[in-house]
C-alpha positions as CSV (number, residue, x, y, z in Angstrom):
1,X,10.1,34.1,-11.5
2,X,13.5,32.9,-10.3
3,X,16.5,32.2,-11.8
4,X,18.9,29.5,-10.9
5,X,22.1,29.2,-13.2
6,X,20.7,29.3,-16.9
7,X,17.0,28.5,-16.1
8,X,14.2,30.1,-14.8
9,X,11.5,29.0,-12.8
10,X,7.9,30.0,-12.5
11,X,6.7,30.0,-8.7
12,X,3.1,30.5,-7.9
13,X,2.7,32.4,-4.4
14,X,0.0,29.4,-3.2
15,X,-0.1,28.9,0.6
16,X,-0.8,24.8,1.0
17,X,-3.9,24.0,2.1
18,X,-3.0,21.3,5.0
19,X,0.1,23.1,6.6
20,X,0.2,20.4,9.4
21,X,-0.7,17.4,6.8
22,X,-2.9,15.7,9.5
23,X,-6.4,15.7,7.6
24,X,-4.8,14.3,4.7
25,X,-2.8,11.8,6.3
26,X,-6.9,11.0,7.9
27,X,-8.4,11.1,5.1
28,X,-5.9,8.4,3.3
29,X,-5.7,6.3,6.6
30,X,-9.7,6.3,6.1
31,X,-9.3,5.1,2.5
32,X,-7.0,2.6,3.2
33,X,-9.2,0.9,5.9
34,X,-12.8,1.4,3.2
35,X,-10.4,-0.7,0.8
36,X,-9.7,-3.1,3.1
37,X,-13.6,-4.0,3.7
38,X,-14.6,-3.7,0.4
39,X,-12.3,-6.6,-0.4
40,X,-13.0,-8.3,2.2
41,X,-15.8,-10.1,1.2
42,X,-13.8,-11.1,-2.0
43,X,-11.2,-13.1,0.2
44,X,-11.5,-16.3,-1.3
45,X,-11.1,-15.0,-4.4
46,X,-8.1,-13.2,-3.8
47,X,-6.7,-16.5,-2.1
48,X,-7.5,-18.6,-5.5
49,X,-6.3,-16.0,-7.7
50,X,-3.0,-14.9,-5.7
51,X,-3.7,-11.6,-5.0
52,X,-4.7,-11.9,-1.7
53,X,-1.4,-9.9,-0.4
54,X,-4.0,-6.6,-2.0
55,X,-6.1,-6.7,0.9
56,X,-2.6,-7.0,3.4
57,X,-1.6,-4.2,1.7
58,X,-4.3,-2.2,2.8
59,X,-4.3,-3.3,6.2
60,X,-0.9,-2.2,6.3
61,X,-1.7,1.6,4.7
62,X,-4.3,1.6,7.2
63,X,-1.8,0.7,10.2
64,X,1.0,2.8,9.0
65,X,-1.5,5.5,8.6
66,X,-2.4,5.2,12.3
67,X,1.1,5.7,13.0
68,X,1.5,9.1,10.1
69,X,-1.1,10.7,12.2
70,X,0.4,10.2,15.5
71,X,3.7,12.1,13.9
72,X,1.9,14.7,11.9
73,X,-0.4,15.5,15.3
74,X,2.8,16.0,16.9
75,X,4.2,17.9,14.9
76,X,1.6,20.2,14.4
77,X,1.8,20.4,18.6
78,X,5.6,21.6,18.7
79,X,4.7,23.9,16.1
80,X,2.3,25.7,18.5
């Protein structure tokens, strides 16, 4: 337990699982892009209903994924 000022806190001694945070930025990158094609087939309905920005969005979790991975690989390479 730790207290700060009047309240204390309950800390579990848990060591994370992904300490660089590269498989899980692959594994959402992944999701993002299995969205993507599973709407694709729907894109005319998207179009007539509005929501076609849905599958952009995905594209563009899968491309800023791309890029998370890129940072989290290097960072897991300065940190030896």
């Amino acid at each position: 337990m730790h207290e700060i000022g009047n309240r204390t806190y309950l800390v579990a001694d848990v060591e994370p699982l992904d300490l660089d945070g590269v498989r899980t930025v692959e594994i959402g990158t992944v999701l993002w892009l299995v969205a993507f094609l599973a709407m694709l087939p729907f894109y005319g309905r998207l179009e007539e209903t509005g929501r076609l920005w849905w599958l952009w969005a995905c594209m563009a979790g899968f491309g800023l994924g791309l890029f998370g991975i890129e940072i989290c690989r290097k960072r897991r390479a300065r940190r030896g």
